[in-house]
Every structure is written in structure tokens, then in C-alpha cells.
N, C-alpha and C positions, 0 to 999 in steps of 0.2 A: 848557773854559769860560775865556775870556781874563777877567783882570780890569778893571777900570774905571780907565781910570789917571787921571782924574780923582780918584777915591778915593787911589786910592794917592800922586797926589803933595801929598796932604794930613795921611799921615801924620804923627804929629811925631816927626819924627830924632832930638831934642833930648831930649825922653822915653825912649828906646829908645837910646842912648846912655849916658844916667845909672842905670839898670836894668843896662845890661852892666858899667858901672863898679864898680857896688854888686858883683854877681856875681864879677867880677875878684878885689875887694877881698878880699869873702870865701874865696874858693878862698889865697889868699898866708895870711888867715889859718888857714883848717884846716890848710893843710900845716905851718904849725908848730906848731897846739895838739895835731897826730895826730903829730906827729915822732918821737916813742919812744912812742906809741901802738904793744901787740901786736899788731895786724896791718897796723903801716904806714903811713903818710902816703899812700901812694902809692894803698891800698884805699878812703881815705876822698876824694882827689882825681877819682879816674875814677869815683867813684860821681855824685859832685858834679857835673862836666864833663856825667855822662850827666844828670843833672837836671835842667841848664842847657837843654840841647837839646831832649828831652822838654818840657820848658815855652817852647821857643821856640815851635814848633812847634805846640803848645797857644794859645799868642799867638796868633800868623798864624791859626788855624781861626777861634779867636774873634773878629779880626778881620774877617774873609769873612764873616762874619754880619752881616746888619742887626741893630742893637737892639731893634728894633721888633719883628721875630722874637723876639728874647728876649721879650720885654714880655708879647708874646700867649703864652708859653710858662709865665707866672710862677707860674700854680697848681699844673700839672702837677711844675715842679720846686720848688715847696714839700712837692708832696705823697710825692715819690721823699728827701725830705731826710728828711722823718720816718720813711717805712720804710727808710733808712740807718739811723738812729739806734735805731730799734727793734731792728734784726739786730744792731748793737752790744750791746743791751741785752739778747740772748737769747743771738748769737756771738761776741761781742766774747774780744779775746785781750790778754795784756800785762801782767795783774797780777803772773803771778810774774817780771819783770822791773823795771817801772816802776812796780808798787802799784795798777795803774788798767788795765779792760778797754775799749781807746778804740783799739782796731786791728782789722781782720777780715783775714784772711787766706786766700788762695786759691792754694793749692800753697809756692812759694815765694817769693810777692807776697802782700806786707801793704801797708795802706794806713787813713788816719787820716780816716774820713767826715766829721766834725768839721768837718775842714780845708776838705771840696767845701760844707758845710752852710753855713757863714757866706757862701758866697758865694750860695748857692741861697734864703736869707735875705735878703743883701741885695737882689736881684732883686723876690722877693716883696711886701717892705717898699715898696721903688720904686716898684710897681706899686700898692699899695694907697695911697699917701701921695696919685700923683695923681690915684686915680678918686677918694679922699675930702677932696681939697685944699679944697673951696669950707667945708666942716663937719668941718674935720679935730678944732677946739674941742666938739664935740657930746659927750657922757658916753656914749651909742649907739658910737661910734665909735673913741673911746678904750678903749671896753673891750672892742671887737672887736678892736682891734690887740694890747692887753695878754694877752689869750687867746692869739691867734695867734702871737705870738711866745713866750709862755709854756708853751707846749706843747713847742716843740724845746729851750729853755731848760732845761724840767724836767727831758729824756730826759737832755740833755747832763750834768746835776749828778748825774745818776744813774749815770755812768761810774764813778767823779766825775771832771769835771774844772770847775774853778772859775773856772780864767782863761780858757777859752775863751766859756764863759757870763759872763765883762765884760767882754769882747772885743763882744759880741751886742749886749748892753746898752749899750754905750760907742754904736756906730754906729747901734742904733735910737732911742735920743735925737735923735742927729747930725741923722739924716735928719728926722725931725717935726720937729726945731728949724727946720730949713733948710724946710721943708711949711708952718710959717708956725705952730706950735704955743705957747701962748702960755707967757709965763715961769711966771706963777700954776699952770699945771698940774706944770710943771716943778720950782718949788718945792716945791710939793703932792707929787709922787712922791719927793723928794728927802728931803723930812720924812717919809712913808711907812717908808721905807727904815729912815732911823735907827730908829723904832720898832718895825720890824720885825726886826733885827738879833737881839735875845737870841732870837727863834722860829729865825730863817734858822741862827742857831750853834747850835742840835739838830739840825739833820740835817743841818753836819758830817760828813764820815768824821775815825777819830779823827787822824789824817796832817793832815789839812787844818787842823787844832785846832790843832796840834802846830808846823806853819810858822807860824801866825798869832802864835802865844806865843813862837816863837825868832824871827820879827820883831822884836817888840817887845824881847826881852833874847835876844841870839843865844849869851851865855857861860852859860846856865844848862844848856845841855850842848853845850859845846865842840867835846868830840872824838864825838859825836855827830849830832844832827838841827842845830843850829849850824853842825857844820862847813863847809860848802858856803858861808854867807856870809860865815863868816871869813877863809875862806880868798882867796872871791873880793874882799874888803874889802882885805885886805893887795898882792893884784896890782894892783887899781887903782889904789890908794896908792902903793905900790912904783915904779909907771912915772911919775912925776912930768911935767917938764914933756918931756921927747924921748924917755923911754922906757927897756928893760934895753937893746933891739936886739932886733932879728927873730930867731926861734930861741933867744935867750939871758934868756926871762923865769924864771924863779927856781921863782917856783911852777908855772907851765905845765910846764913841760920836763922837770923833777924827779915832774911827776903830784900833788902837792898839791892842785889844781885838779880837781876833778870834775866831768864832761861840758862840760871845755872846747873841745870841737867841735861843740856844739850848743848849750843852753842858756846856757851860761858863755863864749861867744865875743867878747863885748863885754872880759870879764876882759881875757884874752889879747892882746886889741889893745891895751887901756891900758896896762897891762904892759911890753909890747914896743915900744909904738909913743908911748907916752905922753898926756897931753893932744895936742901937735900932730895924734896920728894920732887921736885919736877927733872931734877936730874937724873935722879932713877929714870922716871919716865920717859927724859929724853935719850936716856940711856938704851933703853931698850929699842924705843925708836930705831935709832941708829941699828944695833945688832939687826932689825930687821930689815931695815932696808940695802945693810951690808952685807946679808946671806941674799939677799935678791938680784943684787947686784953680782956676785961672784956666781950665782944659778944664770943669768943674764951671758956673762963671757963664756960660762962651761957648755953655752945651749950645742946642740948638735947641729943649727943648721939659722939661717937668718930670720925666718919669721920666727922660731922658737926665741929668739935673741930680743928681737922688737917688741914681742909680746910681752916680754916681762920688763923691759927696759922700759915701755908706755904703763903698767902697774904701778913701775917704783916710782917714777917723775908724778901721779896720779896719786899716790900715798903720800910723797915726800910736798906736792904743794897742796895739798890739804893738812898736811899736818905745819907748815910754814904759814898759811894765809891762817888757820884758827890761832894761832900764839899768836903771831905778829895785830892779830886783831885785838888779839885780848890785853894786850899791853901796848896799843895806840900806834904800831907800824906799820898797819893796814887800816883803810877804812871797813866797818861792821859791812860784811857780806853774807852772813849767814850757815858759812862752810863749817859743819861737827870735824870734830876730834875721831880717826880711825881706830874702831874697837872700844872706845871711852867712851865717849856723849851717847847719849840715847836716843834710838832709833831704830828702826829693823830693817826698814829697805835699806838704810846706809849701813847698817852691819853685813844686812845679805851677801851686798854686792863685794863689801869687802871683803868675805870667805870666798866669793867666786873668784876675786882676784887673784888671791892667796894657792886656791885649787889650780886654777892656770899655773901660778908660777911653782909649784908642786908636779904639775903637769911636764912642765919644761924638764925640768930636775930628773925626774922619773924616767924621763925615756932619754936620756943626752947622748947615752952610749949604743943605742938600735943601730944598725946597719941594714940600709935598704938593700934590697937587690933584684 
């Protein structure tokens, strides 16, 4: 089946450019936060490289696809998210490593549902914002969506995991704001929330209690539940304005740094690379999520619009909650760095994001008839 090269020379190069740059970027940095890593720079490089691919790959598929196909697909993969979430909730593996059962594993392939769920969410979300766009304001309606997303929300804290349920929250906002949702409700769930807070901090796990309290005072145990953001406080201090040099940051190199190839890889770059190099990096950030945003207003039609507008608030508070963590504006949640930290289901998913909104891009100008 030849492709449409019409589609295809509508691509945007310029999006898929800044994606492989980010990718780049990140690969220079594992190889030095894994440097005298026990098994290597080199194991956690070729893992990466194969992730990158794997989610090219995943790109291009999801690209082939009409949206529109997604669109009509939205319930069924809402409905395959929750029995994700559910096999977590009965298979789920990882506590004895990470405190938290949010992986299933089959032989020797594990994978983070979680990760496929926010995007199977945003679809769904999309899909529902434009059949109820005309009465999105209705209290019928709002509390049909508040259910409906509160359902995967609830499995998800039941992992636990916390940041990936504000990650949910962050882009279902996004999307109703962008649906035409008025501010009054907005502030209304806003003030909710705060009064909801002392109920929401019982059920807590005691860990999640525990970052929230070493946020706020990270020296009341130091060389304990502390030490991760002191540590990562002093690298990003330490790299001032051009950095130690690549390979030669203090805390990285020496291992001071914990899971500085994954969570804590923003440290490492500042560290090394100083403000110059995080501002490249946030530099490019931005360009991307600026081309996502201007594919977002160009979309041809409203679910094309929400889909990518639930990608960019999904990009943009993963990439807000890993910095703000790593220099003590967040408490430690666990959220990687997009295209940088290492991982494969969070790169995956982040190419399917990317193919979506590639997806949008490509077809803005179709006319049905």
C-alpha cells in the first residue's frame, strides 16, 4: 500500500527534528550520569538507541493512521486502559524495588500501563469534550466527565503513584479549558480541591506523606528520605553558569546522585553542563511544545485540537514536575524528563504522542464530503 505523498509532504520536518535533538541530547546525557554506573554506560546507551527506534517506528504507525480512526476507536481504548490498570491492581510488580506495584511484566519484558493510559485518556477526553462541546457548562455533564476520568485516576493512586494522577488531572483541565469550560467551574474545582486536601492526605501511602514533609524541610532527614534532593540541590547549584564539564560533575560521577539516569537527569545536565546547557535544553523544550501548540489552533476540526492540546499540557507538566523536583519546587514524584531520562515505555509513549500530533498536522486541510 503506497503512501499519499500528499500527506507525507505535509509532515512537519521541523517537529521531528527537535524530537531527535531532544533524543540526542539525552543519550550524551545518560552516557555520563551511567559512566561508572555497574553495568556501564554503554548497557544503558543501547537500551536507549533501541527505544529511540521502537518509538520511531511507533511514530510512523501512528502516523498511517487517520485521527479520525482514532476518534471512533475512543471508547474501546478507554475501556482496554481501565483493564490495564486493573491487572496492575491484581499483577502489578515493583514494590520490592521502587515501593510501588505500576509494571506487569511478561517473561522478560516489563512495561509501565500507566505510561499507554494517559495517552488512551487523552483520546477519550478529546472525543468526549467534542460530542459535549455545545453543553460542556451543564452539571449532567461535568459530572459525567468527573466520573469518567475518576475512575482511571482512582486505580492509578491505588498503585500508588501520585504524579502520574497530576499529570491526568493537569491535561483534563487543559483540554475542557480549551472545550470552552468556564473559569467559575474552574475555580469552583480549584477551591474543592483545597478543601479536600486534609481527606485526599489519608489515603496517602506513608512514602507519599513522607516526600511531601521532606519537600517542605528536606534536612529533617538528611542522609535519609532528604537525601535525593539534597543532593540533587547541590548539582544544580554546583554547575553555575557553564557547568563542572561533561563527565566531570562532582556528584554525578562520584554516585552521590541517585537515579541520575532517569529521574534526576535534569541534575546531571546542570551540573555538567550548567545554566548554558539547561537552557539550550529548555530551549528546545519550548520550540516544541510551541510547534504543538500552533498544530493545536491549525487542527481542522475539535477533536484534532484537544488531542494535541491534552499531548502538550501532558509534555509540558512532565517536563515542569521533573525540574521543579530536582531543584526542590516539587516534592520527589518520580515523573522522567521527555526524550532525556531513560526508559522505553516513557520514550514509546512519547513518540505515539508526537505521531498524534503529526497526525493532526498532516491532515488540517482534508475536506470531508
Amino acid at each position: 500500500m503506497k503512501p499519499d505523498m500528499k500527506l507525507v509532504r505535509k509532515i512537519d520536518i521541523g517537529l521531528i527534528i527537535i524530537v531527535l535533538l531532544l533524543c540526542a541530547y539525552g543519550l550524551v546525557a545518560i552516557s555520563s550520569a551511567a559512566l561508572n554506573h555497574r553495568l556501564g554506560a554503554g548497557t544503558f546507551i543501547q537500551s536507549q538507541i533501541r527505544s529511540i527506534l521502537v518509538g520511531i517506528v511507533a511514530m510512523v504507525v501512528t502516523v498511517a493512521i487517520d485521527y479520525k480512526t482514532i476518534r471512533r476507536l475512543a471508547l474501546p481504548i478507554y475501556g482496554v486502559s481501565i483493564l490495564l490498570l486493573l491487572l496492575v491492581l491484581f499483577a502489578g510488580t515493583g514494590a520490592e524495588e521502587w515501593g510501588a506495584n505500576r509494571w506487569i511484566r511478561i517473561g522478560g519484558f516489563g512495561f509501565q500501563p500507566a505510561d499507554f493510559v494517559k495517552l488512551g485518556l487523552i483520546i477519550f477526553l478529546a472525543r468526549v469534550a467534542e460530542d459535549h462541546r455545545d453543553y460542556l457548562d451543564s452539571p449532567g455533564v461535568l459530572i459525567k466527565i468527573g466520573l469518567l476520568m475518576a475512575l482511571p485516576m482512582g486505580l492509578i493512586m491505588m498503585q500508588p503513584d501520585l504524579g502520574t494522577t497530576v499529570i491526568i488531572a493537569a491535561f483534563t483541565i487543559g483540554i475542557l479549558y480549551i472545550a470552552g469550560l468556564q473559569y467559575r467551574y474552574l475555580f469552583a474545582g480549584f477551591g474543592m480541591s483545597l478543601v479536600a486536601l486534609p481527606i485526599f492526605w489519608q489515603f496517602l501511602e506513608d512514602y507519599q506523606k513522607t516526600r511531601i514533609l521532606i519537600f517542605l524541610n528536606p534536612e529533617m532527614d538528611p542522609s535519609g528520605a532528604g537525601y535525593q534532593i539534597i543532593q540533587s540541590k547541590r548539582a544544580v547549584g554546583s554547575g553555575m553558569m557553564w557547568g563542572q564539564g561533561l563527565y566531570k560533575g562532582t556528584q554525578s560521577q562520584y554516585g552521590f546522585l541517585p537515579e541520575r539516569h532517569t529521574d534526576f537527569i535534569f541534575s546531571v545536565i546542570a551540573e555538567e553542563l550548567g545554566f548554558i546547557g539547561t537552557a539550550v535544553l529548555m530551549g528546545l523544550f519550548f520550540i516544541l511544545l510551541f510547534k504543538c501548540v500552533r498544530i493545536a489552533m491549525n487542527a481542522r476540526d475539535d477533536f484534532g485540537m484537544y488531542l494535541v492540546i491534552g499531548v502538550v499540557f501532558m509534555l509540558a507538566f512532565h517536563i515542569i514536575i521533573n525540574v521543579g523536583m530536582t531543584i526542590g519546587l516539587f516534592p520527589v514524584t518520580g515523573k522522567p524528563l521527555p526524550f532525556i531520562s531513560h526508559g522505553g515505555t516513557f520514550m514509546l509513549t512519547n513518540f505515539i504522542a508526537i505521531g498524534m500530533v503529526l497526525n493532526v498536522n498532516m491532515r488540517r486541510d482534508l475536506i470531508n464530503f
